[in-house]
N, C-alpha and C positions, 0 to 999 in steps of 0.2 A: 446393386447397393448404391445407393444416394453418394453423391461427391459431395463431400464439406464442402462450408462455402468459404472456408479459410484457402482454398487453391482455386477460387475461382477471380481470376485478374479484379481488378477493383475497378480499372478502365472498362471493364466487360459488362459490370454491374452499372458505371455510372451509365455506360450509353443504353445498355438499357432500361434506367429509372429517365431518363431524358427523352427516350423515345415514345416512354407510358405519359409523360409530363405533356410530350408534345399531341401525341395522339387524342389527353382525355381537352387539352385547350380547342384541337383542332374540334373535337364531338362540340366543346360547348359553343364554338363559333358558326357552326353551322345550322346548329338550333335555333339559332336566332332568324328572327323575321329579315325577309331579305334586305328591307331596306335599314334595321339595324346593321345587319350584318355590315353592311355598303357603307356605313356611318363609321364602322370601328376599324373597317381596312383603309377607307380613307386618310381617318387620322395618323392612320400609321405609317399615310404614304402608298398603299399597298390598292386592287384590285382584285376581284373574282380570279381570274385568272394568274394569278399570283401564288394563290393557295396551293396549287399540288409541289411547286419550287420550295415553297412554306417550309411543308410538308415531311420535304425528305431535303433540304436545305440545313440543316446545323450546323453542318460544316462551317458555313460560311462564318459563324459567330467567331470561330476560333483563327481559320486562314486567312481572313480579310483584315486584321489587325496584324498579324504577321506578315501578312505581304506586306501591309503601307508601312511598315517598320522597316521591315528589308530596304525599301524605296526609298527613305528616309521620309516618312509622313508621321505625324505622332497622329493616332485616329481616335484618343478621348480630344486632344484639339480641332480637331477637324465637326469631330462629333459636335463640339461643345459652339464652334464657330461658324461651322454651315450643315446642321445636321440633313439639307433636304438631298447633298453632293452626295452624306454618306448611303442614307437611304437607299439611293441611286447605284453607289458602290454594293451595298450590300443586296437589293435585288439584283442584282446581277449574276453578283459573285453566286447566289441561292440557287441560278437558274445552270450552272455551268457542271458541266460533265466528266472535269477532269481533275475533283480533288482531289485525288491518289496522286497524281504526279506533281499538284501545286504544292502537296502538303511534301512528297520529297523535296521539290526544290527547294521549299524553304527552309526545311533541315539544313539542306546541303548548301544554305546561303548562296544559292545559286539565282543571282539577281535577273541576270540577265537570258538564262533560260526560263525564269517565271517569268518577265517581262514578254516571252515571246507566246508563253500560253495564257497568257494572262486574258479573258475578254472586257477587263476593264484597263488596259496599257493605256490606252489613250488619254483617259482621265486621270488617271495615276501619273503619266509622265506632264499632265498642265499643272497637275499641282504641287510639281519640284520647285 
């Protein structure tokens, strides 16, 4: 028998409308003529090799604003005043392996244990 979709988490649903969102952007970006393609990762800041972090990276939209919060960074200022820093923050954060435990710490407002997995600390503690 089929399960309503009234018991199925709504968080369940959204990651997987965001994962169809990300998968059909990822088809259309790759369609592209290469040196297209190289025109629109550029602008974005981004690289060929970039793309598989991309890929399975979402995390990062969500943790990376909550870390530099934790940190005391506001990151629409940041964003808005040296967007190329965030960039930089944010392929990073895309490329990292350990958002289970970043995304607990920062439940558990635990600064200074995300500080220490953190693989952007460094940039994050010059820009206190």
């Amino acid at each position: 028998m089929p399960t309503p979709l009234s018991i199925i988490p709504k968080a369940w649903c959204a990651v997987l409308l965001d994962r169809w969102r990300t998968g059909r952007q990822m088809r259309a970006l790759m369609s592209l003529e290469p040196l297209d393609r190289k025109a629109v990762l550029q602008e974005a800041g981004l690289a060929d090799g970039d793309l598989v972090a991309v890929a399975r990276g979402n995390h990062a939209r969500i943790l990376l604003p909550a870390a530099l919060s934790l940190h005391g960074i506001d990151a629409s200022a940041l964003e808005a005043e040296r967007g190329d820093i965030m960039r930089d923050l944010l392929r990073v954060c895309m490329q990292c392996r350990k958002a289970r435990d970043c995304a607990r710490f920062l439940a558990d407002d635990a600064g200074g244990e995300h500080e220490r997995l953190c693989p952007n600390r460094s940039t994050i503690v010059s820009l206190r």
